[in-house]
N, C-alpha and C positions, 0 to 999 in steps of 0.2 A: 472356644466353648462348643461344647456340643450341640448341635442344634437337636431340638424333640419337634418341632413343628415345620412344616414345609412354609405355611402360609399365616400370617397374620393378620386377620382384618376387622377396619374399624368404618363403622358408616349407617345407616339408620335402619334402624328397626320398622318395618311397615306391613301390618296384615294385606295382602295382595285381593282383592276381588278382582277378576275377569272378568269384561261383561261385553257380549259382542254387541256391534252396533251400526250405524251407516252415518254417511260423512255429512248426508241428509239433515238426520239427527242431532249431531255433533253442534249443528252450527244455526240448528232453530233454538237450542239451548242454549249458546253464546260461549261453544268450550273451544279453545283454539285449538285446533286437529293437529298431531305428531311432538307436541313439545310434552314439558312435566310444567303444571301450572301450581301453584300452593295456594292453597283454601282452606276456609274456617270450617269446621264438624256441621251447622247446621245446614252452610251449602251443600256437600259430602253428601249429608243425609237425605236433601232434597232431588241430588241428582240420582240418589240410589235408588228412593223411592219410583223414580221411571223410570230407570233402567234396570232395579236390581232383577226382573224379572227374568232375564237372560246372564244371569250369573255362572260363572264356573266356579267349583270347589275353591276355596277360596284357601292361598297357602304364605307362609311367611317370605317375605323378603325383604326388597331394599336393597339397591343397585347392587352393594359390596358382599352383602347376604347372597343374593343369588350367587355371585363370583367365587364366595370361599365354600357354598352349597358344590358346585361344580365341579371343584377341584378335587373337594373330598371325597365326591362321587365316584370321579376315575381314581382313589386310591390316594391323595396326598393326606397327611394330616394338617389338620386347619383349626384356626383358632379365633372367635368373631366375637369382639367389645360391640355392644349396643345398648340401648337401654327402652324398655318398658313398662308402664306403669301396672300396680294393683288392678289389672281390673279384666275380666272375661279376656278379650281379645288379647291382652299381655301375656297370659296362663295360656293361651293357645299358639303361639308366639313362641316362649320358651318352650313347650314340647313339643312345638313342628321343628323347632332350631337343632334341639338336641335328637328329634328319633333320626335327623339326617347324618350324628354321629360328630358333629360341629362342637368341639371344644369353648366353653361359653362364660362370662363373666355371669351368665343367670345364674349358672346355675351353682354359684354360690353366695352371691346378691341380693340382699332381700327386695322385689320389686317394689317400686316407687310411687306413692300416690298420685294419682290423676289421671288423664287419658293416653292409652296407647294409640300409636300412632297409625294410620289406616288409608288406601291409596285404591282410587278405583284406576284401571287400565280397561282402558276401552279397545275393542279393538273392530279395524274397519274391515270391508272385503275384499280390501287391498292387502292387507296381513300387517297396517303400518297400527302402532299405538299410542296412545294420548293418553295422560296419566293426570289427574288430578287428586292431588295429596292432602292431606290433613296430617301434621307433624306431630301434633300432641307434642308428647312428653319427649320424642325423642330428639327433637330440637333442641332440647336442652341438654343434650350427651355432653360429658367432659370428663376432663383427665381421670376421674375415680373411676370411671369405667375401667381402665385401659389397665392390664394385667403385666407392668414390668418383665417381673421374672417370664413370664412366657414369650413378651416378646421379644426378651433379649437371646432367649432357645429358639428364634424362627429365624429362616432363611431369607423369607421377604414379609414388607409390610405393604396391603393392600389398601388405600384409600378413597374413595368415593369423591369427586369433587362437588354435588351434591352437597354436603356438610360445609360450602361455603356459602348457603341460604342463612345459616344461622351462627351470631354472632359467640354463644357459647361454643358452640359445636366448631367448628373454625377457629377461635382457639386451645382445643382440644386437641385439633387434627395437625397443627402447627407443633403441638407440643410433643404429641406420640410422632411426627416424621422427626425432630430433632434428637427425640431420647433413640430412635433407629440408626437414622447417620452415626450418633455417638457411640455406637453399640455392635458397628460392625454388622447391623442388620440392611440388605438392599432395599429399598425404597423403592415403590409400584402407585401410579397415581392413573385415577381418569377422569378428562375431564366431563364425562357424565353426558350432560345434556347443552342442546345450543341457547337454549334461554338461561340457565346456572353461568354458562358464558356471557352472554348477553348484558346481566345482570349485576353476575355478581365475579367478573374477572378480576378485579385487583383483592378479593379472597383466593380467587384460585392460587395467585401470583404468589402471594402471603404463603400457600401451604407449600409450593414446590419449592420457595426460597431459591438456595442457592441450587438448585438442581436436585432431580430425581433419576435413579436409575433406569425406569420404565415406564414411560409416559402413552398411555393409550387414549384414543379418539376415533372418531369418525371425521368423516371428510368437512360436512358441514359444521364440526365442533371446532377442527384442525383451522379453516377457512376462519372464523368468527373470531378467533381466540389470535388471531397473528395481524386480524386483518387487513386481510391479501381475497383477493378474487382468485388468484391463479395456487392451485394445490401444491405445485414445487415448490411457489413462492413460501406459503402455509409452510411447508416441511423444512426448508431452508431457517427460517425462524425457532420453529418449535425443535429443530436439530440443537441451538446452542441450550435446550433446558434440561435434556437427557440423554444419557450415554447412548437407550435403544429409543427409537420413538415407534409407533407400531398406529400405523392410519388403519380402519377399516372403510370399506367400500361398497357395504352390502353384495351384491349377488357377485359383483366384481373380483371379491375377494378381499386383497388387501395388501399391505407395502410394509415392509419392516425397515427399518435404516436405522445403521447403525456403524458410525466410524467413518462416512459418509458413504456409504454402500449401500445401494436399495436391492435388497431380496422383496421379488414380486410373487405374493404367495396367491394361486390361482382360488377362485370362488365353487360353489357348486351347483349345476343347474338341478332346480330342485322346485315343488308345488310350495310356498309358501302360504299358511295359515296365518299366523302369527308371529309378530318379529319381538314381542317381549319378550325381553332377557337374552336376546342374542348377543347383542355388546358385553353383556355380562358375564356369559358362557365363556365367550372368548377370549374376555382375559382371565377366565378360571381355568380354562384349559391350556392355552398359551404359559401361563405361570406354573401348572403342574409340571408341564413337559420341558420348562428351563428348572426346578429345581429338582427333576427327574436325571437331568443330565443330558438333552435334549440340545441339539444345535438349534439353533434361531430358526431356521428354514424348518426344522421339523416342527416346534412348535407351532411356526404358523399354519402348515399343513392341518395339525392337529384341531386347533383352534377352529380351523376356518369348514374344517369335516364337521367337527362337535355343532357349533352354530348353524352350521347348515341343516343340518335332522334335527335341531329342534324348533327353526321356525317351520316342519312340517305337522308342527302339534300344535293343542292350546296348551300356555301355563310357560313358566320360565324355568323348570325343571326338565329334565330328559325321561323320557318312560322308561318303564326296564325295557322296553324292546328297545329302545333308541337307544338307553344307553347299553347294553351286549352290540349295538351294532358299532358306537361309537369305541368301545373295549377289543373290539376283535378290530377294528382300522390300526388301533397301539398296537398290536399285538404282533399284524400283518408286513407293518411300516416301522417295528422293532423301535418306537421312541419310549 
């Protein structure tokens, strides 16, 4: 079948507020500093009320939103199932999703009553970020979102492990990775966050099943998720779930393997502002340049450039300057 689509992705819908902050802060308000926590709208509302005052532009996301944002950015076509409800923030939501060119089950979907879902990202003057979420409505994503015919046209499907917070959503995400296996489409999972680990690991377990083609993490997710102290140990383990697995390592860079073979893709020294959405980036970018035709070792290059210039920004998007700088590196290094 012809594929129309590079990227396929399914994973929560969430209005982004950025709001800077200090660790100070953080923890006379009782918010655990660097994880994603899940809260109810009125808490939400009350920690906005003190902090909303240092707000950035506030833009759509959601771990897997950001990812298929990314990809499409440098050129792939991409395709994002989410869901949001009837209400201001949902309306701003589908046309921040679509002016990024993101092929979308809104936008032919009538939106759903009740509250869209909305997530402040704090961030410290270390550049590290702490997410407290309000789910709404998207918690409740399921298979009606998820667009068949388009995913069975895409090359890979992206999944957020995030969506194993929520017992709809998780079987949802079970069910679009099995109609992909069946379909001849590759499978792309991450495991997110190390409290979604912590948490909620025999969901994650549930959505990779019997294996997934490309399993991304961070070191402390890799560590949590195999529970191993030692990272070879970690990768040694997280080796038998997926054909590639893909550690990152923040400033470090990062470690691909695959077939037991570790390609060591080098970090970049760089001023970091802000580290939201650089996990995200990177597997948006790492995914473009394997279904670009990209050897392993160049995607990670790519990934690990892209990530790099945009935690020298606020926001989980790349600016046009960052990204022409990110586009002339492809263009430079021919992936």
């Amino acid at each position: 079948m012809e594929k129309k689509f590079q990227i396929y992705g399914m994973g929560n819908a969430l209005v982004d507020f950025e709001i800077e902050t200090t660790p100070d802060q953080l923890k006379n308000l009782g918010i655990t500093k660097g994880v994603m926590t899940l809260i109810d709208e009125e808490l939400q509302d009350k920690l906005y009320t003190v902090l909303g005052k240092d707000a950035h532009t506030r833009a759509c996301g959601g771990s897997a939103a950001n990812t298929i944002i990314g990809a499409q950015s440098l050129g792939s076509v991409c395709f994002y199932s989410c869901k949001v409800a009837e209400d201001e923030t949902g309306h701003f939501y589908k046309q921040d999703l679509l002016a990024c060119g993101v092929e979308s089950n809104l936008s032919y979907q009538a939106l759903q009553p009740g509250k869209s879902g909305k997530c402040l990202v704090m961030i410290t003057d270390d550049a590290d970020r702490t997410m407290n979420t309000f789910l709404g409505i998207t918690g409740d994503i399921d298979y009606s979102q998820i667009n068949e015919a388009a995913l069975a046209k895409s090359m890979y499907l992206y999944i957020e492990g995030y969506l194993a917070g929520s017992p709809i959503a998780l079987t949802a995400a079970v069910q679009c990775m099995n109609f992909a296996k069946k379909n001849n489409v590759k499978t792309a999972f991450s495991l997110s966050d190390p409290n979604i680990v912590n948490f909620c690991g025999e969901g994650l377990a549930e959505i990779i099943g019997t294996g997934v083609d490309l399993l991304f993490c961070n070191e402390d997710e890799a560590k949590a998720y195999s529970k191993q102290d030692n990272l070879q140990d970690a990768i040694s383990i997280l080796s038998k779930l997926t054909e590639t697995l893909v550690v990152t390592l923040g400033s470090e860079g990062s470690v691909v393997i695959n077939n037991g073979q570790q390609i060591k893709v080098d970090g970049h020294n760089v001023k970091a502002v802000d580290t939201n959405g650089a996990g995200d980036l990177f597997a948006g970018a790492f995914l473009h340049a394997l279904a670009n035709g990209a050897t392993l070792k160049s995607a990670g290059n790519l990934a690990s450039f892209a990530s790099a210039q945009l935690v020298t920004q606020f926001g989980p998007r790349l600016s046009r300057e960052n990204l022409v700088v990110v586009k002339e590196f492809v263009n430079t290094n021919k992936i």
